[in-house]
KEFI-638037 format. One record per atom (N, C-alpha, C, O): residue in one letter; atom name; x, y negated, z. Coordinates in Angstrom, 2 decimals, decimal comma. Atoms other than C-alpha are relative to their C-alpha. Layout:
ATOM   type   atom        xx        yy        zz
ATOM      a     CA         X         Y         Z
...
END
This chain:
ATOM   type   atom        xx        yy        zz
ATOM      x      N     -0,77     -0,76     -0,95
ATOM      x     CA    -33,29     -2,30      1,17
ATOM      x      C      1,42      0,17     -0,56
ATOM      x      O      1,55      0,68     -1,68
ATOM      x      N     -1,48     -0,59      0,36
ATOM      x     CA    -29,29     -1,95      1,00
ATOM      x      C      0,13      1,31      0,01
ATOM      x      O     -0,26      2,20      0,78
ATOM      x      N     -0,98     -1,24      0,26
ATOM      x     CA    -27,68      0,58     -0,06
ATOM      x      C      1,25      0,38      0,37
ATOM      x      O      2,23     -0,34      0,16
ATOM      x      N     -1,49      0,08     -0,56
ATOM      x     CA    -24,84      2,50      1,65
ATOM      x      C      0,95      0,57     -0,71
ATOM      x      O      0,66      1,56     -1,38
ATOM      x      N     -0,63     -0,29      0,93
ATOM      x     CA    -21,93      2,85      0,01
ATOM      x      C      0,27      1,58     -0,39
ATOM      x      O      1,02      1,90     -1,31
ATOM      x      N      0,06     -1,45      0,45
ATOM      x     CA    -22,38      6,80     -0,04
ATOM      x      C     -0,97     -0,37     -0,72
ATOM      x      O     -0,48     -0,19     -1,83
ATOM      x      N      1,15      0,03      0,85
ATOM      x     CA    -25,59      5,99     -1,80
ATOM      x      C      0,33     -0,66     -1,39
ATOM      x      O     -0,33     -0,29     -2,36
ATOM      x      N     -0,52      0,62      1,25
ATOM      x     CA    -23,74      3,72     -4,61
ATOM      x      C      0,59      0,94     -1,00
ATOM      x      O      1,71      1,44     -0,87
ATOM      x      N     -0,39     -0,95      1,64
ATOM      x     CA    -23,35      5,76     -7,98
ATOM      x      C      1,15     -1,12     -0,64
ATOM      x      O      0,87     -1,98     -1,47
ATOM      x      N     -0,87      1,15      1,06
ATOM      x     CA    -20,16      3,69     -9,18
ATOM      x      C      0,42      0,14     -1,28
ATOM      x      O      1,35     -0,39     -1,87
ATOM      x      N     -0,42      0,28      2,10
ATOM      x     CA    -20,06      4,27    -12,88
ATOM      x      C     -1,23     -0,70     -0,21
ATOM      x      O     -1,31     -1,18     -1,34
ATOM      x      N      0,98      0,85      0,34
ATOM      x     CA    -23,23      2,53    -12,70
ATOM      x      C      0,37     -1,46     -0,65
ATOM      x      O     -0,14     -2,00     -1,62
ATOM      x      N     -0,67      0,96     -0,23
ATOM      x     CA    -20,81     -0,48    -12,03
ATOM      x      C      1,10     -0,20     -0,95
ATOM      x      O      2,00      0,62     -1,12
ATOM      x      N     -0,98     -0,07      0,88
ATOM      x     CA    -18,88     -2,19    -14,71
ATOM      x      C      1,16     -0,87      0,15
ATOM      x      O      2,31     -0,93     -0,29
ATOM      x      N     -1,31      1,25     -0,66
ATOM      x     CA    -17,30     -5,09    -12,97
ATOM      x      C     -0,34     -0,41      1,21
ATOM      x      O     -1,55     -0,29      1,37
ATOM      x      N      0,51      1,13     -1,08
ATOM      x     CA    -17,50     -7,15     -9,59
ATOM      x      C      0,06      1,09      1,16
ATOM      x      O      0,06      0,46      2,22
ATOM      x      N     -0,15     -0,54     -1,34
ATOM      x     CA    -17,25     -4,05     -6,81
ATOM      x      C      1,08      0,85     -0,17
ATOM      x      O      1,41      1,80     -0,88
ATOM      x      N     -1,68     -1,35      0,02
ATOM      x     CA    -14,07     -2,48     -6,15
ATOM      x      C      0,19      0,48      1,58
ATOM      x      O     -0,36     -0,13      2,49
ATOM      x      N     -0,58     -0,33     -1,08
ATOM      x     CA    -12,57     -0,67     -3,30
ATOM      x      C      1,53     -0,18      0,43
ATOM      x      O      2,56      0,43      0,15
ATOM      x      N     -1,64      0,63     -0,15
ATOM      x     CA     -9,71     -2,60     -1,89
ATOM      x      C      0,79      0,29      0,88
ATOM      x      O      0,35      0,09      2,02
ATOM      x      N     -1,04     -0,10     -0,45
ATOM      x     CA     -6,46     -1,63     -0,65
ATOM      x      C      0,80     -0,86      0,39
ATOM      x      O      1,02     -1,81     -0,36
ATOM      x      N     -0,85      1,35     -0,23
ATOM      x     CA     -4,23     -3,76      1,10
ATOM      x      C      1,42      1,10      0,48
ATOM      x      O      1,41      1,95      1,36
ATOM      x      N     -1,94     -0,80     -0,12
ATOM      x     CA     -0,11     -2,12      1,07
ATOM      x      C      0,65     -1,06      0,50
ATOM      x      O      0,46     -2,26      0,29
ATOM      x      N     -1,32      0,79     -0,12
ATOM      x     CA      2,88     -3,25      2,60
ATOM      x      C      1,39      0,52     -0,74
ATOM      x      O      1,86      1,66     -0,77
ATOM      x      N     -1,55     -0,78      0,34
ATOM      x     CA      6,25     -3,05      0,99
ATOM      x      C      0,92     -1,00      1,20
ATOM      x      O      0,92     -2,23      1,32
ATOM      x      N     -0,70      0,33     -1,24
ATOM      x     CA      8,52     -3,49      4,10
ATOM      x      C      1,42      0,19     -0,06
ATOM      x      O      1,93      1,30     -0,20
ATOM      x      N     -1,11     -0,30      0,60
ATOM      x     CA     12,09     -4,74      3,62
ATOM      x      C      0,47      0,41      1,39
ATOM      x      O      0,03      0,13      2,51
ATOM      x      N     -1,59     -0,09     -1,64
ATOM      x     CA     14,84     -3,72      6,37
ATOM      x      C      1,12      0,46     -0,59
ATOM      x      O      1,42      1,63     -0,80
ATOM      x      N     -1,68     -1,16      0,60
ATOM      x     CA     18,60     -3,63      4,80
ATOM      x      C     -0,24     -0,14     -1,16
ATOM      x      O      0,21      0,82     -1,79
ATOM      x      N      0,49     -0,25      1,28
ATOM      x     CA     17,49     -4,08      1,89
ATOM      x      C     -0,17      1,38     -0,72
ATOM      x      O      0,50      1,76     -1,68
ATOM      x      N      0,71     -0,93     -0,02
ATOM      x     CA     15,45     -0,97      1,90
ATOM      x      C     -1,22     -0,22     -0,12
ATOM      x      O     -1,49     -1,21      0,56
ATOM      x      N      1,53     -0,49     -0,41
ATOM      x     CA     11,66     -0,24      1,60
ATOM      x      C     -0,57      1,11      0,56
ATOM      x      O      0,11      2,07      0,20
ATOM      x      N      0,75     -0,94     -1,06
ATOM      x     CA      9,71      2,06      3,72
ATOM      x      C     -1,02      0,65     -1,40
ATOM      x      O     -1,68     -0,11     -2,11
ATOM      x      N      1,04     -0,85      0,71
ATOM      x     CA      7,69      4,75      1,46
ATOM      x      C     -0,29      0,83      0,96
ATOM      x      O      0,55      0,83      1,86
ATOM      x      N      1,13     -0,74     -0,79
ATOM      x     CA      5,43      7,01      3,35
ATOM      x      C     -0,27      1,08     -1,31
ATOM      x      O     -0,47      0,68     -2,45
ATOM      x      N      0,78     -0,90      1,02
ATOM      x     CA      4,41     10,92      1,55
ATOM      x      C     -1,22      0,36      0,75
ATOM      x      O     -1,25      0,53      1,97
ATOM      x      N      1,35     -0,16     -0,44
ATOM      x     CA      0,78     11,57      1,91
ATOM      x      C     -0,28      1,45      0,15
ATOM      x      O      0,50      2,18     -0,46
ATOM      x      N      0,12     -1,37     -0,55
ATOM      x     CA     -0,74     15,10      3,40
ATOM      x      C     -0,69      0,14     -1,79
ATOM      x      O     -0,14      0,71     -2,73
ATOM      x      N      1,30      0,14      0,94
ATOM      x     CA     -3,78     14,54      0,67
ATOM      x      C     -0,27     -1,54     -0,04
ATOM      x      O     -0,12     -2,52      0,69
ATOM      x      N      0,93      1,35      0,30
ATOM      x     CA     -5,57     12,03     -1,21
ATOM      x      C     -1,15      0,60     -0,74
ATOM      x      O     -0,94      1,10     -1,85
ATOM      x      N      1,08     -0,49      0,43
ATOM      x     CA     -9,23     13,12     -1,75
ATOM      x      C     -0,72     -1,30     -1,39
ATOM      x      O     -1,73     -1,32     -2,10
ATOM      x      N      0,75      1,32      0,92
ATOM      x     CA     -9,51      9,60     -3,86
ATOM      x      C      0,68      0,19     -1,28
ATOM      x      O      0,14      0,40     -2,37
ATOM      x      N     -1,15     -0,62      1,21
ATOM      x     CA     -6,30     10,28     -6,04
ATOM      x      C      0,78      1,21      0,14
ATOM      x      O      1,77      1,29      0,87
ATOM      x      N     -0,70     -1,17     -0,25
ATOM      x     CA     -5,32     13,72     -6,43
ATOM      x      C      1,81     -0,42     -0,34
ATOM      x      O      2,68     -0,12      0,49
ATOM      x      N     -1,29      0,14      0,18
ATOM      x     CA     -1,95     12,60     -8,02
ATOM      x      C      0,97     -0,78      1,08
ATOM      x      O      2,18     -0,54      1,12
ATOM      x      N     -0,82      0,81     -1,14
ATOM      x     CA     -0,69     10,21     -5,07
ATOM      x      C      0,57      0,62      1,12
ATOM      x      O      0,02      1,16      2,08
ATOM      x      N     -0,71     -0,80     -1,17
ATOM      x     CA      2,01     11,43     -3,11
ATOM      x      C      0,97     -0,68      0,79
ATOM      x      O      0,81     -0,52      2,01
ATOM      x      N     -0,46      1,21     -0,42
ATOM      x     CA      4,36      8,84     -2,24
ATOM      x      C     -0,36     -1,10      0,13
ATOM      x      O     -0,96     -1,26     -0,93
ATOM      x      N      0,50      1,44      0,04
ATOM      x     CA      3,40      5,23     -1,54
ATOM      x      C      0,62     -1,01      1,19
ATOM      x      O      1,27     -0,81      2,21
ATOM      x      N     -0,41      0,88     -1,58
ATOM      x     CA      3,89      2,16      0,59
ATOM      x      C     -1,17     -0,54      1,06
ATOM      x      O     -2,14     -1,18      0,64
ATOM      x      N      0,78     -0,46     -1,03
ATOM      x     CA      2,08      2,35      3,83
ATOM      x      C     -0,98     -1,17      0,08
ATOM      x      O     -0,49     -2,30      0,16
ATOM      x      N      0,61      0,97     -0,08
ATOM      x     CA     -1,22      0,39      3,97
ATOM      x      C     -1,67      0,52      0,09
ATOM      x      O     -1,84      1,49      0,82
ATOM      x      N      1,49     -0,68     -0,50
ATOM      x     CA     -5,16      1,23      4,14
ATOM      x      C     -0,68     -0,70     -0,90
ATOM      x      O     -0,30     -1,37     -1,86
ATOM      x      N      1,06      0,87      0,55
ATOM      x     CA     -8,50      0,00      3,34
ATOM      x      C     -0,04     -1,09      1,58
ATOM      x      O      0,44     -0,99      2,71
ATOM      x      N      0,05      1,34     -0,86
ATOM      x     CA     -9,41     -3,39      5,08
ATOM      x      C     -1,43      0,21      0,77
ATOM      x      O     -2,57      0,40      0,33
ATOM      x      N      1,63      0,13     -0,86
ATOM      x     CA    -11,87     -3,43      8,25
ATOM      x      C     -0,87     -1,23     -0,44
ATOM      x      O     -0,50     -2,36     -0,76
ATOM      x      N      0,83      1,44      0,07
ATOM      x     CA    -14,81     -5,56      7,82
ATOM      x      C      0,22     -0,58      1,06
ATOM      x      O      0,74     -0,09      2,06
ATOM      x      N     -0,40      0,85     -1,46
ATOM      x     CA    -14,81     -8,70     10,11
ATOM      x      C      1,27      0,03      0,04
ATOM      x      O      1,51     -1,11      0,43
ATOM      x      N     -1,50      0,18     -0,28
ATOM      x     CA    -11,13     -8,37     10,30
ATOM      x      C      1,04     -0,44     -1,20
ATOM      x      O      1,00      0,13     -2,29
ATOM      x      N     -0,32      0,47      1,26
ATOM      x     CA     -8,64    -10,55      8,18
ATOM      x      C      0,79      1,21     -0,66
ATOM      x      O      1,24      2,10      0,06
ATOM      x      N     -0,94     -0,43      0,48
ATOM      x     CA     -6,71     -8,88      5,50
ATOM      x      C      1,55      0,82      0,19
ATOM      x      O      2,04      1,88     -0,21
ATOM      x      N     -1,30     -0,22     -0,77
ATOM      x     CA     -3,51     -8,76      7,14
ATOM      x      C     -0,16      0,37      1,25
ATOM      x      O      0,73      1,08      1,72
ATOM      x      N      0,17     -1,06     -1,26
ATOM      x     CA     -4,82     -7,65     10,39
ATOM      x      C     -0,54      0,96      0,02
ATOM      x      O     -0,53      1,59      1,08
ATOM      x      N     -0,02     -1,50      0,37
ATOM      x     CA     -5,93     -4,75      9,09
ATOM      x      C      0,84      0,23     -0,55
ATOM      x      O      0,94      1,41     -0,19
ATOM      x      N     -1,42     -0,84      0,71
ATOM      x     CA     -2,91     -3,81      7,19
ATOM      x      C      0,82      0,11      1,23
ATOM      x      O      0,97      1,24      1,68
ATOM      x      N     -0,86     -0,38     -1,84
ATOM      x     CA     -0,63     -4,41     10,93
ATOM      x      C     -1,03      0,92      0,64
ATOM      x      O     -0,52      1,23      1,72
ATOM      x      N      0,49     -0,94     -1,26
ATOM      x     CA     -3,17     -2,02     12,76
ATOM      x      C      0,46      1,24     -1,51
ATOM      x      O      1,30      2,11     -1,29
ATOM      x      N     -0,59     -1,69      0,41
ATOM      x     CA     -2,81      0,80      9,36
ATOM      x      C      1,29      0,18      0,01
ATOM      x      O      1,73      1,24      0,48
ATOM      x      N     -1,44     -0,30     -0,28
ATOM      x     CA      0,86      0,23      9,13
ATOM      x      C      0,52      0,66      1,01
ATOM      x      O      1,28      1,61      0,87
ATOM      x      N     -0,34     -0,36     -0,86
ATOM      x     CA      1,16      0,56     12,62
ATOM      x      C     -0,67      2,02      0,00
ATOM      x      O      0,07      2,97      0,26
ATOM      x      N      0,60     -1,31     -0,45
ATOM      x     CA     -1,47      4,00     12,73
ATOM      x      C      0,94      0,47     -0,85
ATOM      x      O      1,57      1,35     -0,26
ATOM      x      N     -0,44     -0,98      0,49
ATOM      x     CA      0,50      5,20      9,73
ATOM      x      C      1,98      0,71     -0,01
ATOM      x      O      2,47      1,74     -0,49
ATOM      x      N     -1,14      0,08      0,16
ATOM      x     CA      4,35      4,39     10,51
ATOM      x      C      0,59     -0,09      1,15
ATOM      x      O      1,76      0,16      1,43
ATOM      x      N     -0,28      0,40     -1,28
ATOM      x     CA      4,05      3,42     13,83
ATOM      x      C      1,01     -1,34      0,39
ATOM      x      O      1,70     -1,52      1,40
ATOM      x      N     -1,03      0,95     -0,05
ATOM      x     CA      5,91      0,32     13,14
ATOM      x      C     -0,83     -1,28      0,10
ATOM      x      O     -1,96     -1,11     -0,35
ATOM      x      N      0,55      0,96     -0,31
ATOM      x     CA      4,77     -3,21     14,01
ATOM      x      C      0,74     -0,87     -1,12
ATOM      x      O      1,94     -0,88     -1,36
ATOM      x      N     -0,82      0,75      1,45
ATOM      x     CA      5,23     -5,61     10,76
ATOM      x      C     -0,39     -1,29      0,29
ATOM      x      O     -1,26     -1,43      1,15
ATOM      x      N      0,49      1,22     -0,06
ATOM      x     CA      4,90     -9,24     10,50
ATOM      x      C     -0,21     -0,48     -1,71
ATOM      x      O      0,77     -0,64     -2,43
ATOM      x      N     -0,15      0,12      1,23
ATOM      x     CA      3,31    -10,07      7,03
ATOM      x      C      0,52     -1,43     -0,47
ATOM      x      O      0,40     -2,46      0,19
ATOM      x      N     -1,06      1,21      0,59
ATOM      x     CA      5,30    -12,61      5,08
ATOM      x      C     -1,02     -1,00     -1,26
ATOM      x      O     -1,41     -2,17     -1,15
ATOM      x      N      0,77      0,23      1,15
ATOM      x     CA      3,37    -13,08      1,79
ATOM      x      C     -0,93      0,79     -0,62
ATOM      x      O     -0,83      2,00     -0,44
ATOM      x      N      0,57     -0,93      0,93
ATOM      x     CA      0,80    -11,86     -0,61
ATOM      x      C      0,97     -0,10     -1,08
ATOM      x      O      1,48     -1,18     -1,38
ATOM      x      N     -0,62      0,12      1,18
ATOM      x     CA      2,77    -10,66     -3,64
ATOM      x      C     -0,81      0,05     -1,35
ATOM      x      O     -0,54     -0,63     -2,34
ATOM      x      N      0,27     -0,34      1,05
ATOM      x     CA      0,53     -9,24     -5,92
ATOM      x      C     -1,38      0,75      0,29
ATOM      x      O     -1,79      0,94      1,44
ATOM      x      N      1,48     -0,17      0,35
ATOM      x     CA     -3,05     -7,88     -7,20
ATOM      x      C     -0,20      0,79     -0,96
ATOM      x      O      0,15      0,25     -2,01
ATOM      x      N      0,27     -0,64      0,81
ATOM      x     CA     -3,98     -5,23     -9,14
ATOM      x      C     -1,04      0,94     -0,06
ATOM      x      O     -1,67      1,00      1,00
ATOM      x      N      0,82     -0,97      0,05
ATOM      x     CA     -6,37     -2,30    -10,48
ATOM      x      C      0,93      1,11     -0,65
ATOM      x      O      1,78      0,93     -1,53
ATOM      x      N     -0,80     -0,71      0,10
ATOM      x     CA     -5,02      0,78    -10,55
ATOM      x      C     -0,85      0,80     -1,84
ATOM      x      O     -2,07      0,66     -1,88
ATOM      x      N      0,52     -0,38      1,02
ATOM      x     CA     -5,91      2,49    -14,35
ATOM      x      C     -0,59      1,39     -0,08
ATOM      x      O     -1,33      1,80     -0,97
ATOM      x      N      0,51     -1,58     -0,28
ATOM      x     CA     -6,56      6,15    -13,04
ATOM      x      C     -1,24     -0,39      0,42
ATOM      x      O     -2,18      0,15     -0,17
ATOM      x      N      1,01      0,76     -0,93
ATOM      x     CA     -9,09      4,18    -10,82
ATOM      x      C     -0,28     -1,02     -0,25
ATOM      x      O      0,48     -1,70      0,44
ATOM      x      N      0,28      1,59      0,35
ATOM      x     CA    -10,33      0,84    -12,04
ATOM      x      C     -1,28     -0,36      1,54
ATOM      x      O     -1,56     -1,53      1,82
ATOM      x      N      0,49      1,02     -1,20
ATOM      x     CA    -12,42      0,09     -8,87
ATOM      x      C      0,65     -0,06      0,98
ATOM      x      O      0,30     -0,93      1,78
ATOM      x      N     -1,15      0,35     -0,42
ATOM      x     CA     -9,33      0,60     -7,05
ATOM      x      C      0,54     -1,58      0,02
ATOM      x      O      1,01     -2,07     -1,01
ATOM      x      N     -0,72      1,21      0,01
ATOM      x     CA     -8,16     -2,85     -5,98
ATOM      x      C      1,49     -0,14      1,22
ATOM      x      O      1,58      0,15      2,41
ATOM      x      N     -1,63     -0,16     -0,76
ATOM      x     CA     -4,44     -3,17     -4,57
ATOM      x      C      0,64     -1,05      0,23
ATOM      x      O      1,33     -1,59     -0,63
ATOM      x      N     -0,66      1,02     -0,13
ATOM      x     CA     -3,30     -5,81     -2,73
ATOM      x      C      1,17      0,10      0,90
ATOM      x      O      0,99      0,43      2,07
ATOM      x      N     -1,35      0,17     -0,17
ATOM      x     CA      0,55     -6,16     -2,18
ATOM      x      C      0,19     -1,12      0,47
ATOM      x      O     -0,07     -2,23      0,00
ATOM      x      N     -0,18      1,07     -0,84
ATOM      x     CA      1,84     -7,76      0,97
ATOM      x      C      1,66      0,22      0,05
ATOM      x      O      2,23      1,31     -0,01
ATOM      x      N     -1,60     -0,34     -0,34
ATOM      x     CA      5,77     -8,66      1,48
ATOM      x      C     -0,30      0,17      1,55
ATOM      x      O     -1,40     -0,17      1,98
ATOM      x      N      0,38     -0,52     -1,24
ATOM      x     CA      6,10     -7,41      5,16
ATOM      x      C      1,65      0,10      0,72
ATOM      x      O      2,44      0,02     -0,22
ATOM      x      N     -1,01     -0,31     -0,81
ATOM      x     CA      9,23     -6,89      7,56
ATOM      x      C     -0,23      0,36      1,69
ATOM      x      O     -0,65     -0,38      2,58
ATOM      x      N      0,08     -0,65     -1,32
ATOM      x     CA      9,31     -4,66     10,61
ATOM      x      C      0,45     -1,24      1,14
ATOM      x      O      1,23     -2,16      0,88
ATOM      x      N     -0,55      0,75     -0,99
ATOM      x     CA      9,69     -6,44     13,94
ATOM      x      C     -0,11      0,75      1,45
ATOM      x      O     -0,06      0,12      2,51
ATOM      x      N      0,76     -1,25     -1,13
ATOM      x     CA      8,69     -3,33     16,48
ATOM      x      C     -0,33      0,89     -0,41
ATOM      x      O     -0,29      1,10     -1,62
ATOM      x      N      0,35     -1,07     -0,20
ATOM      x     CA      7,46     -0,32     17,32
ATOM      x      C      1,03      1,12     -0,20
ATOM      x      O      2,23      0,86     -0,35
ATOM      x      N     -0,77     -1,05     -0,10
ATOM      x     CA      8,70      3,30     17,23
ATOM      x      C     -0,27      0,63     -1,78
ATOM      x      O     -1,37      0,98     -2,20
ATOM      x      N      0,11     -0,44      1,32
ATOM      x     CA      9,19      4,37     13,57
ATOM      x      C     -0,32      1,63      0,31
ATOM      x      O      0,37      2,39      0,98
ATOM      x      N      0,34     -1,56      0,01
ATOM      x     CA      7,09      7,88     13,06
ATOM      x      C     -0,98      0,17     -0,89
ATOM      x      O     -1,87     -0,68     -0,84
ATOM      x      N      1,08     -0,20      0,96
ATOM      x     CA      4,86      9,42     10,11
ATOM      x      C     -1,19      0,22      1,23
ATOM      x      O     -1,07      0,81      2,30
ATOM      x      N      1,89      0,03     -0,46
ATOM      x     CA      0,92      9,09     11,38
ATOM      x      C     -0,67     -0,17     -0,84
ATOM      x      O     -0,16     -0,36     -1,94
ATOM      x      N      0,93      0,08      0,92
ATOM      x     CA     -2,17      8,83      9,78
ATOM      x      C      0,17     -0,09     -0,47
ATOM      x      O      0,74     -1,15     -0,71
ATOM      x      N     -0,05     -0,63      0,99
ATOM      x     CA     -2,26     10,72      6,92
ATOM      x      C      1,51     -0,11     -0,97
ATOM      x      O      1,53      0,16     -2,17
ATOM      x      N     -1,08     -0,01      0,30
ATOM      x     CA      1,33     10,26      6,30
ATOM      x      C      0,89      1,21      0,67
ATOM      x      O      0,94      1,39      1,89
ATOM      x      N     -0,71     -1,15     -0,84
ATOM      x     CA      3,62     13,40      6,89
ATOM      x      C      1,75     -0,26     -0,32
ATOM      x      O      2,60      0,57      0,02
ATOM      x      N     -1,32      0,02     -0,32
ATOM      x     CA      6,87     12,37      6,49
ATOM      x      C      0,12     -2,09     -0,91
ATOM      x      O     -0,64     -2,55     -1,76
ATOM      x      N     -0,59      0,99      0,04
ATOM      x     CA      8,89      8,54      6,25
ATOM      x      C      1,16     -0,05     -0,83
ATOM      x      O      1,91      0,92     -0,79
ATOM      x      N     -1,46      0,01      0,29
ATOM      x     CA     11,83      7,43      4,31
ATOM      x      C      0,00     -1,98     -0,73
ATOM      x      O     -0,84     -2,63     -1,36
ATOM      x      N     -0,50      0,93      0,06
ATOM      x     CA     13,72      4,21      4,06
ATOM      x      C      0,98      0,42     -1,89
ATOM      x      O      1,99      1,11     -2,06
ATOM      x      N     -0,75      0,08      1,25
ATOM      x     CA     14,87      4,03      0,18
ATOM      x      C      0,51     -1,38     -0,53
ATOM      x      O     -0,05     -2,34      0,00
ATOM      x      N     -0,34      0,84      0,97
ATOM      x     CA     16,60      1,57     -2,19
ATOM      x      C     -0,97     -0,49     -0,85
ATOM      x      O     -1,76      0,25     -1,45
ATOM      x      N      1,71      0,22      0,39
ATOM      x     CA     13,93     -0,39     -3,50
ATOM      x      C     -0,07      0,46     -1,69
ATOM      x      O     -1,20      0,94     -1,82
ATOM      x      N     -0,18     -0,51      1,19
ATOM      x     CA     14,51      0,63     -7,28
ATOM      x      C      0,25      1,70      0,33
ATOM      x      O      0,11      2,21     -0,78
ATOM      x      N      0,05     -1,30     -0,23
ATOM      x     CA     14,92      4,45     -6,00
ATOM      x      C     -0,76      0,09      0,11
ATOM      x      O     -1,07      1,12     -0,49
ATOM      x      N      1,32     -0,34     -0,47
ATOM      x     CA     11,27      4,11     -4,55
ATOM      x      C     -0,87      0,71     -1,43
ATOM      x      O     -1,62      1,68     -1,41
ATOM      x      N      0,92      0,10      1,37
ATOM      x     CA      9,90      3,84     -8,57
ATOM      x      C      0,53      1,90     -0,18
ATOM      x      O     -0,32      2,59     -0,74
ATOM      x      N      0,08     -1,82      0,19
ATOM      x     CA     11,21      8,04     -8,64
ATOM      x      C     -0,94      0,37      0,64
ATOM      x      O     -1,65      1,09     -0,06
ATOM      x      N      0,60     -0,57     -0,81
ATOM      x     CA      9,21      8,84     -5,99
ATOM      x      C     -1,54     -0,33     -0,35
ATOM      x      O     -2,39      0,45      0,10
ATOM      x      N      1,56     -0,33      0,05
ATOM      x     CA      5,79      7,96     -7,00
ATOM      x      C     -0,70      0,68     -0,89
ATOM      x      O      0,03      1,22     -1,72
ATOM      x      N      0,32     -1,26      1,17
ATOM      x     CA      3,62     10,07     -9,21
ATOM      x      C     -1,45     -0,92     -0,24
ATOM      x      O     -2,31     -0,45     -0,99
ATOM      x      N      1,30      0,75      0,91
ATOM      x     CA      0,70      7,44     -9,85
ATOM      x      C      0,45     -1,68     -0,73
ATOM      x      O      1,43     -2,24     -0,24
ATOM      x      N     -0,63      0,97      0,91
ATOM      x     CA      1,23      4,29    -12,29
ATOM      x      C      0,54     -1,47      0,83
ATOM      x      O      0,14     -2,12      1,80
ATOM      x      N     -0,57      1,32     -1,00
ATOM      x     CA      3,39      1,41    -11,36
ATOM      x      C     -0,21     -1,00     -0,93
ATOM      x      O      0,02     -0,75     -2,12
ATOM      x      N     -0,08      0,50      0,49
ATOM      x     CA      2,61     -1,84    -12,26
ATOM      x      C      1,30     -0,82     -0,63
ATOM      x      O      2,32     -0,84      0,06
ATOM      x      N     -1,39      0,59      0,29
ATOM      x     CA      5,30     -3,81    -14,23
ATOM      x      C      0,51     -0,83      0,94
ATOM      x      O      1,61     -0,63      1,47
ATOM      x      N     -0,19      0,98     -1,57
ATOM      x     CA      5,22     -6,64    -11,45
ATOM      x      C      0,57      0,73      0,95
ATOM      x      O      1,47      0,22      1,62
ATOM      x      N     -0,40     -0,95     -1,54
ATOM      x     CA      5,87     -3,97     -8,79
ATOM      x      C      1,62      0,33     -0,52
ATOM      x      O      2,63      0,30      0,18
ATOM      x      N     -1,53     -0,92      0,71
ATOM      x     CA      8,93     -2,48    -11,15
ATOM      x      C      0,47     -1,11      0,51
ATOM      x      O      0,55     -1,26      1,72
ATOM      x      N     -0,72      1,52      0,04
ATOM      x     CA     10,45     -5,93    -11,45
ATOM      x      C      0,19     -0,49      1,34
ATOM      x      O      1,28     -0,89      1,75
ATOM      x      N     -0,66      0,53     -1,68
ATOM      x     CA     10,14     -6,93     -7,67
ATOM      x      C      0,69      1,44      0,17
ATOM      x      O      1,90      1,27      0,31
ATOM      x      N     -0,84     -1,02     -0,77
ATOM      x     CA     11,49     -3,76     -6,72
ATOM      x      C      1,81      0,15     -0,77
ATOM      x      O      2,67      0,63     -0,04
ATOM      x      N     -1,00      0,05      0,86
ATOM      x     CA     14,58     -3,99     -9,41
ATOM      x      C      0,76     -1,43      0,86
ATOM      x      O      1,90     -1,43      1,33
ATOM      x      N     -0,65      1,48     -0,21
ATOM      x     CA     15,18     -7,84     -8,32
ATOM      x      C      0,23      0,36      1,88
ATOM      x      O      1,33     -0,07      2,22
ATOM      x      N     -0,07     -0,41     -1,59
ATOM      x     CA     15,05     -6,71     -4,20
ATOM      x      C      1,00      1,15     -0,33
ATOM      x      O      1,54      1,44      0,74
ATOM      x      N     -1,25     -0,79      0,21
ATOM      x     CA     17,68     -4,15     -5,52
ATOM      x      C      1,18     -0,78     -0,24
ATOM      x      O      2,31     -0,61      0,22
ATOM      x      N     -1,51      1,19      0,42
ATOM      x     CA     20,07     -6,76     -6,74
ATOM      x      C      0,19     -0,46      1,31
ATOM      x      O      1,32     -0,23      1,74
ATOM      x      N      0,30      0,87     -1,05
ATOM      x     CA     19,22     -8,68     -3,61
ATOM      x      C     -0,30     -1,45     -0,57
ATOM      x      O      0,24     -2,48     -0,17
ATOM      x      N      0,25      1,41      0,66
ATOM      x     CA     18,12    -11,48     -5,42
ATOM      x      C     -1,62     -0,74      0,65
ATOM      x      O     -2,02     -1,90      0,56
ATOM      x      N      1,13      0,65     -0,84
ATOM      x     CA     14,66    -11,49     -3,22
ATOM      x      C      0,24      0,21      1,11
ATOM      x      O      1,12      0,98      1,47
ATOM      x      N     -0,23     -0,77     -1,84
ATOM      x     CA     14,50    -11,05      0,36
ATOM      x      C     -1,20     -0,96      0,77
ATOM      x      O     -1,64     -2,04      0,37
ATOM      x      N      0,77      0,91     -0,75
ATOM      x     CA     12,14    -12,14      3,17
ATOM      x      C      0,38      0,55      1,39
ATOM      x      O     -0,08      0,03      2,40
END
């Protein structure tokens, strides 16, 4: 018989099941979109971030990140690339996958579980968060400050 994932004890687990995140960092202007969170019952420390969810089953990757983007920003994105992959170290079954993204619609407004929006300098964003950044993330966000990336 399966087991549902309320029933899974995960320190049992030492490798191979994670709970994956899929983020957008969304340029416009050479800006990114951060989103502050009401609560996070998963990470107490997370208060800023860039807007993204967990992934529906049955549904690809990226079309679940355009329906949370949209619930949480109200903005319609078109994803560009995967950038990047990680585990977060507060959380190691935390899995975080980083999409490049650029708005193309909707009505910009904080929603689901987001209470307020802001368009920053992508090297200003790295003040605003309060859980660990990977070096990869620093570095694109430094080099998209120069303008030396763009999509």
């Amino acid at each position: 018989m399966a087991r549902t994932p309320a029933q899974v004890s995960w320190e049992s687990f030492d490798r191979g099941v994670f709970l994956v995140n899929c983020l957008a960092i969304i340029l416009r202007d050479r800006k990114v979109l951060i989103g502050r969170r009401e609560s996070d019952h998963y990470i107490k420390e997370l208060t800023w971030t860039f807007p993204g969810g967990r992934p529906a089953y049955r549904v690809s990757l990226t079309d679940s990140l355009k329906k949370e983007v949209k619930k949480k920003t109200g903005l319609k994105i078109e994803i560009v690339k995967l950038l990047f992959a990680r585990t977060l170290p507060e959380k190691p079954e935390f899995l975080l996958l980083y999409y490049a993204a650029k708005p193309i619609g909707g009505k910009e407004k904080p929603g689901e579980k987001f209470v307020e929006l802001q368009w920053v300098k992508p090297a200003d964003a790295l003040r605003y968060f309060t859980t660990s950044i990977d070096p990869y993330i620093k570095q694109l966000l430094i080099t998209l400050e120069r303008g030396k990336e763009n999509w």
